[in-house]
C-alpha positions as CSV (number, residue, x, y, z in Angstrom):
1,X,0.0,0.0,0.0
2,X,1.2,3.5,-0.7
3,X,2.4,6.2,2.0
4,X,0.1,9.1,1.0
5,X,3.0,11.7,2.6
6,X,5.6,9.5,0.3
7,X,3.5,10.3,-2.8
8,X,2.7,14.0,-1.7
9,X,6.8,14.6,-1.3
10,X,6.6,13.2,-4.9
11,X,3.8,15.6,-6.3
12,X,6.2,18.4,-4.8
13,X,8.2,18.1,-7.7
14,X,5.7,17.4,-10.8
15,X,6.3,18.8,-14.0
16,X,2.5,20.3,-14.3
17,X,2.1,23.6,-11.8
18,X,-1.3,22.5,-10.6
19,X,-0.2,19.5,-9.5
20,X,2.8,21.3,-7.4
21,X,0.4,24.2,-6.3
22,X,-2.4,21.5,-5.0
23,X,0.5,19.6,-2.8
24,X,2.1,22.7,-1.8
25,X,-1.3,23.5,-0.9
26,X,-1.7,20.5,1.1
27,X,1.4,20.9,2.8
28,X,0.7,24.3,3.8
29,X,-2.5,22.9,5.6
30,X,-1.1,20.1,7.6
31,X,1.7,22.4,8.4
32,X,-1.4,24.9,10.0
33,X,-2.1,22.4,12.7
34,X,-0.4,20.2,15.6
35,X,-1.6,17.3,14.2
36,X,-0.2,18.3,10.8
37,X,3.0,19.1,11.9
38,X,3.3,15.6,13.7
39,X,2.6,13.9,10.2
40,X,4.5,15.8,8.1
41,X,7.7,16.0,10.5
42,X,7.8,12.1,10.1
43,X,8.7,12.7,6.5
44,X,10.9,15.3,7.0
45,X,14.0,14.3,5.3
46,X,12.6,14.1,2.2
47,X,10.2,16.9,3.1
48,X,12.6,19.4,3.2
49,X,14.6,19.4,0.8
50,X,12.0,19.0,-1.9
51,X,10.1,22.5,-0.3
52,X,13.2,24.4,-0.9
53,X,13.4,23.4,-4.2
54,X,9.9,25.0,-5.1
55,X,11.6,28.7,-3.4
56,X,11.9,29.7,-6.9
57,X,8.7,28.5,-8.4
58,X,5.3,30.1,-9.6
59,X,4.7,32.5,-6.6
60,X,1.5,30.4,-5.7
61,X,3.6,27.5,-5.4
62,X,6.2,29.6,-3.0
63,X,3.6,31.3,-1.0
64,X,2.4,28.0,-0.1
65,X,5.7,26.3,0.7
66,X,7.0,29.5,2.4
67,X,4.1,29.1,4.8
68,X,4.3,25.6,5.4
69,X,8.1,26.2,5.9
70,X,7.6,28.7,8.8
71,X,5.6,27.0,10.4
72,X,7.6,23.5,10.6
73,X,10.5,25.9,11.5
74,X,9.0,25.9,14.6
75,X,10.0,22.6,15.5
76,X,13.9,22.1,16.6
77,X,14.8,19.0,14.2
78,X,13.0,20.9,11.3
79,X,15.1,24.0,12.4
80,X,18.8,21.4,12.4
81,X,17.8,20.1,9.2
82,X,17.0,23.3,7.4
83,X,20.3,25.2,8.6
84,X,22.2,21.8,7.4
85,X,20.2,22.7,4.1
86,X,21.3,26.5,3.3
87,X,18.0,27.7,4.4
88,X,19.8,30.7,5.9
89,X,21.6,32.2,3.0
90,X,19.2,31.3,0.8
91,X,16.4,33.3,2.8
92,X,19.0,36.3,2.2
93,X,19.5,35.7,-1.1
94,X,15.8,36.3,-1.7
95,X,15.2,39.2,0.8
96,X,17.9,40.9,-1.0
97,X,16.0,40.4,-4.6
98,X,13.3,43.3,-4.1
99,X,11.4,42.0,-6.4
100,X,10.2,38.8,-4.4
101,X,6.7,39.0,-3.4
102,X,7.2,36.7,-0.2
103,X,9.7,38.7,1.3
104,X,7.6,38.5,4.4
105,X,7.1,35.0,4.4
106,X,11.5,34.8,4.3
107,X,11.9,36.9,6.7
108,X,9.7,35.0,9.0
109,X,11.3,31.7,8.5
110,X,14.9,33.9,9.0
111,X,13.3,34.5,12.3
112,X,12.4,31.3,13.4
113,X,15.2,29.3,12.2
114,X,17.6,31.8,14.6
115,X,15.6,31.4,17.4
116,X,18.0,28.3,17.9
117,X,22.3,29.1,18.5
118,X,22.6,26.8,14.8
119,X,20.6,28.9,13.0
120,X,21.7,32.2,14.5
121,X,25.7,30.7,14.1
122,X,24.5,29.9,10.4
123,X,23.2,34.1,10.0
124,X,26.5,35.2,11.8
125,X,28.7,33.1,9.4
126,X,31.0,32.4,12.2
127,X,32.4,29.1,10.4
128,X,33.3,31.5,7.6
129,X,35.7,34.1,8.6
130,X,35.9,35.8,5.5
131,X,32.6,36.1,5.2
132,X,31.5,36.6,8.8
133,X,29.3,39.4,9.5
134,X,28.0,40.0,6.0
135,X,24.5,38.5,6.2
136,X,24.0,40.6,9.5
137,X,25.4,43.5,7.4
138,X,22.1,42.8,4.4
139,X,19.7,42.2,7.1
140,X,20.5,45.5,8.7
141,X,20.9,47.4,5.4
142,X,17.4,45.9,5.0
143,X,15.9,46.8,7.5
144,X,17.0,50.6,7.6
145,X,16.2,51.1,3.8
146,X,12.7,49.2,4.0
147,X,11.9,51.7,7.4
148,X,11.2,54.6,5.5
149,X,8.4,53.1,3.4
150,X,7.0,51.1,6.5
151,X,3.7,51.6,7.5
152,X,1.8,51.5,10.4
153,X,1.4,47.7,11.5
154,X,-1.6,46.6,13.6
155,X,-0.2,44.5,17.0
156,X,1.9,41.8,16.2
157,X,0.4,38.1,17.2
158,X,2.6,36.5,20.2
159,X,3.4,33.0,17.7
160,X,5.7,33.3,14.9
161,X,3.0,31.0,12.7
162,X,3.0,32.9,9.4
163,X,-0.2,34.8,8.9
164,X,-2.9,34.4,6.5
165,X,-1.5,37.8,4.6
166,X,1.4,39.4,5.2
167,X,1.1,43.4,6.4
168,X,2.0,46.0,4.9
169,X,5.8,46.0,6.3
170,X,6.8,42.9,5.7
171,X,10.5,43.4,6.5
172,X,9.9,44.6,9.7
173,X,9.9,40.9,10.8
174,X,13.5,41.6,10.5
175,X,13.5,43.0,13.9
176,X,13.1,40.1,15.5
177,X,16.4,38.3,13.8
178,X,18.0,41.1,14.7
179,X,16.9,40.4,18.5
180,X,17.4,37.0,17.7
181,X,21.1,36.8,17.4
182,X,21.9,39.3,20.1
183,X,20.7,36.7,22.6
184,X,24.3,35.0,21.7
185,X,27.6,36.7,22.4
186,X,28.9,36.4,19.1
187,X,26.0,37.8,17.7
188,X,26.6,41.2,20.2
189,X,30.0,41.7,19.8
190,X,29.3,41.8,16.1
191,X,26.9,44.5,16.5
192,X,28.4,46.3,18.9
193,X,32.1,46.0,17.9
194,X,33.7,48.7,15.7
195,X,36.3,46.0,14.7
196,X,33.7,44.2,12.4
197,X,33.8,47.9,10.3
198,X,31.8,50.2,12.4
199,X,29.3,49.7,14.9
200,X,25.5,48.7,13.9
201,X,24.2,50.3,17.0
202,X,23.0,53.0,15.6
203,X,21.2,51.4,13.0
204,X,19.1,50.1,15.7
205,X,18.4,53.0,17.1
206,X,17.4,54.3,14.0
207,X,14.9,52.4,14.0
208,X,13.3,53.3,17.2
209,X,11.5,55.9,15.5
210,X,9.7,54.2,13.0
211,X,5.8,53.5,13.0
212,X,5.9,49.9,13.0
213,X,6.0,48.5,16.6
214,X,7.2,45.2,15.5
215,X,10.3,47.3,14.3
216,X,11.0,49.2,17.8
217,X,10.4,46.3,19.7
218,X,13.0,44.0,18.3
219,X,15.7,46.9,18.0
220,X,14.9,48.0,21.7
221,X,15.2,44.3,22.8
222,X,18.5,43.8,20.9
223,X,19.7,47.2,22.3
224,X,18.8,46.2,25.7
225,X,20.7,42.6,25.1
226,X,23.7,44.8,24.2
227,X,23.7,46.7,27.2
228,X,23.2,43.7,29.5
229,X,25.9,41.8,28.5
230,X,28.5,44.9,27.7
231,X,30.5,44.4,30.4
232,X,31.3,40.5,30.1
233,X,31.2,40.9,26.6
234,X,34.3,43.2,26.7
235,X,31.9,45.9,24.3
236,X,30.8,48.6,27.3
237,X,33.8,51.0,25.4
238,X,31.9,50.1,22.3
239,X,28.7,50.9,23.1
240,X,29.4,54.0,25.4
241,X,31.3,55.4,22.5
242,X,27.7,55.2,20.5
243,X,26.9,58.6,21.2
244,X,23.9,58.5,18.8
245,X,22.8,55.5,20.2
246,X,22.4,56.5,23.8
247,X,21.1,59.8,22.6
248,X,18.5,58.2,20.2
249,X,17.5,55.5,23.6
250,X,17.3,58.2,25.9
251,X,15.1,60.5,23.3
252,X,12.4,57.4,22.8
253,X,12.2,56.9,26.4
254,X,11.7,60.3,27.5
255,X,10.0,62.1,24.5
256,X,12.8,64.7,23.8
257,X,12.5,66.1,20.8
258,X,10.0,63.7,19.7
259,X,7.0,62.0,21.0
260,X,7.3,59.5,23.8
261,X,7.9,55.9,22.7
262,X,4.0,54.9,23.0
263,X,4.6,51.3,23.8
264,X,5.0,50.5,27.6
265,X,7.2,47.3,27.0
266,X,9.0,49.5,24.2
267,X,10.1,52.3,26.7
268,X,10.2,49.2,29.7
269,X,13.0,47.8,27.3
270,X,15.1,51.3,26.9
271,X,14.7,52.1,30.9
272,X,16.0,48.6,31.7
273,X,18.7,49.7,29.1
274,X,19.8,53.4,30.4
275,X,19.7,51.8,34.1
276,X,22.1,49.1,33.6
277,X,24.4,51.3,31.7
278,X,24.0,53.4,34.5
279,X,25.2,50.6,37.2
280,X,28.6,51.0,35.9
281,X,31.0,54.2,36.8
282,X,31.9,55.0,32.8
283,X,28.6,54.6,31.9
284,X,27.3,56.7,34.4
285,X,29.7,59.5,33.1
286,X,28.7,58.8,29.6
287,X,25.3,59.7,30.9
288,X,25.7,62.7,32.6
289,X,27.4,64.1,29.3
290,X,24.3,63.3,27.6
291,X,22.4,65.0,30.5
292,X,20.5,61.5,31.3
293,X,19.5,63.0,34.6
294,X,17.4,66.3,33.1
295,X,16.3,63.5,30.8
296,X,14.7,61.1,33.0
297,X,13.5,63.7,35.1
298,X,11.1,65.0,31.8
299,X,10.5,61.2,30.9
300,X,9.3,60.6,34.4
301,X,7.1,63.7,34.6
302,X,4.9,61.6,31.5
303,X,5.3,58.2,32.9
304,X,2.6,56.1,34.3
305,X,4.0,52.1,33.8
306,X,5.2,50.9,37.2
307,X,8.3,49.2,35.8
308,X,9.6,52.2,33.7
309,X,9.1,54.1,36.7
310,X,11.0,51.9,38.9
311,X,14.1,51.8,36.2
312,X,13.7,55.7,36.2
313,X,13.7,55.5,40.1
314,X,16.7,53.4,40.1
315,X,19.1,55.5,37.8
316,X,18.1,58.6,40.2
317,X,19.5,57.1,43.3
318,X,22.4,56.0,41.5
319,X,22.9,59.6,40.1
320,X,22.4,61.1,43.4
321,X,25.5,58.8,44.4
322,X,27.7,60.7,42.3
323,X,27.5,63.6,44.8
324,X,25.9,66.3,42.2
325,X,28.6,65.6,38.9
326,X,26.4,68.4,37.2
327,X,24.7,70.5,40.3
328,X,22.4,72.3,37.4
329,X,20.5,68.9,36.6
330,X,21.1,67.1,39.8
331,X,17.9,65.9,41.4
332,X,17.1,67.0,44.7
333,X,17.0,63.9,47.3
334,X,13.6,62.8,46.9
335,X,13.9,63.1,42.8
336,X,12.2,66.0,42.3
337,X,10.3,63.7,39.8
338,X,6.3,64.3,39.7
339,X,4.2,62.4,37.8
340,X,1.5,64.6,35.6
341,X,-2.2,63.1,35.9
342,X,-3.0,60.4,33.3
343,X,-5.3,62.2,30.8
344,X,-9.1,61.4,31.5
């Protein structure tokens, strides 16, 4: 008797384009549900390889394996297998090509698949040193040139599932790679290090300006990782010496010069950020110079989320311990911070 999933692998590659649409199709289905998933990851190593051959096809036929893709990228052996199979540069290769139409869809399988250390080691290139760093180096050019155009983006969902239709900035899911690989060291120091031809800080930062939340959210979280981990990382010179940066962080937080960063987590994120930059004597100093105190004072005035506050709260005392650095912004022993009433 015939495996059904055999013979569907099989239709996969069909000379007739209905034929590969329908199974893509199928595929795309079974890959929508838990039960699906757990059938079709029993075929998976002949699975695979036959999806990524249909990347180039009839953009039906891509769609449909695209989304079936990011979805069994949630599962860890799908994820092994796919880095084993290029998947990684060859989702680069296509966001580069600004023609594709499913540059959404790639960018959300980027995302998955370097969720895991393999798939963010495969976007880093770190087995490659000649070539290490320069898929980081197109994902940020993409994501800076694409911000421009972006428009506003409803509230992204909490799964990385890929949607029905893809919104209408569809590399802001770049973001979120972006976050991705900052959760590894190797992945921070590349960022953050001028050595690898000029920090990407700021590129981050850029973006923490843009209408998308999707966008300010994953560049705020990969700031923040940078932050966190400056010190052992050996990069806190690095990112101090990010002027912009800081400035940019410190200007989304507190609304100077621009409006407030609307998203509580957003502005939780960049608090967190300024506060543990602050725990450290250089950083500290860096601060001042920026006039972080005067800053966070304004910022504070707005703020109404309890754990922004208490970041806010936090780099004061600390502040105060520097025994009035710059007496003209130096606030007074209980803050001198006031919250303005919420609007009614």
């Amino acid at each position: 008797m015939s495996d059904p999933l055999a013979e569907l692998v099989e239709l996969l590659g069909s000379q007739r384009l209905e034929v590969r649409k329908g199974a893509a199709v199928v595929v795309e289905g079974l890959a929508g549900s838990p039960e699906g998933l757990s059938q079709l990851n029993s075929v998976l190593d002949t699975l695979l390889p036959a999806l990524l051959r249909r990347l180039s096809d009839d953009p039906a036929v891509s769609r449909a394996v695209l989304t079936g893709l990011v979805n069994l990228a949630q599962d860890d052996r799908a994820v092994a297998q796919l880095v084993d199979l290029s998947v990684v540069g060859r989702c680069v290769d296509y966001l580069k090509d600004s023609s594709s139409p499913n540059s959404g869809l790639f960018a959300m399988l980027l995302n998955n698949v370097t969720l895991c250390k393999p798939g963010a080691s495969s976007l880093l290139q770190l087995r490659n040193p000649q070539l290490q760093g320069y898929h980081m180096a197109v994902i940020l050019q993409l994501l800076v040139q694409s911000s421009s155009a972006a428009a506003p983006a409803a509230s992204a969902p909490a799964s990385s599932s890929a949607a029905s239709k893809q919104d209408d900035d569809p590399l802001g899911h770049l973001a979120a790679v972006v976050n991705n690989v900052t959760q590894f060291k190797e992945g921070r120091v590349l960022l953050a290090s001028p050595a690898s031809g000029g920090s990407q800080l700021p590129a981050l930062a850029s973006q923490l300006t843009t209408s998308n939340p999707k966008r300010r959210w994953g560049c705020a979280s990969a700031l923040h990782n940078c932050c966190f981990h400056a010190q052992p990382d050996g990069t806190l010179d690095a990112v101090l010496s990010s002027t912009d940066t800081l400035s940019s962080m410190l200007a989304a937080l507190c609304g100077i010069g621009q409006p407030q960063e609307p998203d509580a987590e957003v502005r939780e994120r960049l608090a967190d950020s300024i506060l543990l930059l602050a725990q450290n004597d250089a950083g500290r100093r860096k601060l001042w110079e920026l006039q972080a105190p005067e800053s966070l004072r304004k910022g504070y005035e707005m703020e109404q989320h309890p754990g922004v506050c208490e970041a806010m709260e936090s780099c004061a005392e600390l502040f105060l311990g520097d025994n009035g650095a710059v007496q003209d912004i130096e606030p007074p022993p209980d803050h001198g911070w006031h919250h303005t009433s919420a609007a009614a």
